[in-house]
Every structure is written in C-alpha cells, then in structure tokens.
Residue, then its C-alpha position, 0 to 999 in steps of 0.5 A: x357448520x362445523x367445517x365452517x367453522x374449522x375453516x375460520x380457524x384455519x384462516x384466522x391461523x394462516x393470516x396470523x402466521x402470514x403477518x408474522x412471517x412477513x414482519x420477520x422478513x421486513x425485519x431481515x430486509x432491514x438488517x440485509x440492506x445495513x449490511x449492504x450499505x456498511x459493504x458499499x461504504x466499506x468500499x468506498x473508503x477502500x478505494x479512496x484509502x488506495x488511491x491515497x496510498x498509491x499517491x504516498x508512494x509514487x511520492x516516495x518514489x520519487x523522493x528516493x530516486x531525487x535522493x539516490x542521484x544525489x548520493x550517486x553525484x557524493x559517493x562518485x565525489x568521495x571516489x574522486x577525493x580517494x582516487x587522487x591521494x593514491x596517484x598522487x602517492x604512486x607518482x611520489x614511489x616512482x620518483x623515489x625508486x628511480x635511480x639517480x643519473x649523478x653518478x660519473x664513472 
C-alpha cells in the first residue's frame, strides 16, 4: 500500500512539474515568436528604406552630373573670355615692337 501511495505522489509531482514546464515554454514560445516578428519587420523596412536610398542617389547622380556639364560649358566660356584678352594683347606688343619702314636713308 505504501508504494501506491508514493507512486501517486510521484505522479501528482510530475504532472505539476510537467504543467509548469510546459506554461513556461509556451511563454518563451510567445516571447521568441515577437522577436521574430519585430526581426521580420525590422527587415522590411530595411529593405525599403534601401531601396528608397538608392533612389535618392541615382537622383543625386544624376543631378550632379546634369550640374557638372553645365559647369564644363561655364569654365570652357570663361577659358574663352580669358583666352582672347591675351591674343588680343599679344597681337598689340607685336605691332608695337616691330620697327618702322618711314625711314629713307
């Protein structure tokens, strides 16, 4: 009769252990499958926020290349403007320096 009864308490300690391990995995359960949802939204956004940045800077690419032609057309005018003062001056020492035919000897 005694190993009867020890074995109901046995039994009555295991399945309480057995509920008690059980609630706290479910409980884990719950906590990992957060986590794991945050992870997956976490994620997602990543992914968008990328694609979104990678728009911003072709868009930036593209602006600063539209810009850097128009500056090549400016700095090739101002090259221009300052190419033809120093012609225009050179051409003016060399009518200067040459000598004069006038003279009868």
């Amino acid at each position: 009769m005694e190993s009867i009864v020890k074995a109901d308490i046995f039994f009555f300690v295991t399945t309480i252990a057995l509920v008690l391990f059980s609630v706290a995995f479910l409980i884990l359960l719950y906590y990992i499958i957060r986590i794991i949802r945050n992870a997956a939204y976490i994620s997602r956004l990543i992914v968008s926020e990328t694609e979104q940045i990678k728009s911003d800077v072709s868009e930036a690419r593209a602006y600063v290349r539209e810009e850097a032609v128009k500056m090549g057309y400016f700095i090739g005018f101002i090259k221009a403007l300052m190419k033809e003062p120093k012609t225009a001056l050179a051409a003016k020492k060399k009518r200067a320096t040459k000598p004069k035919k006038d003279s009868v000897e």
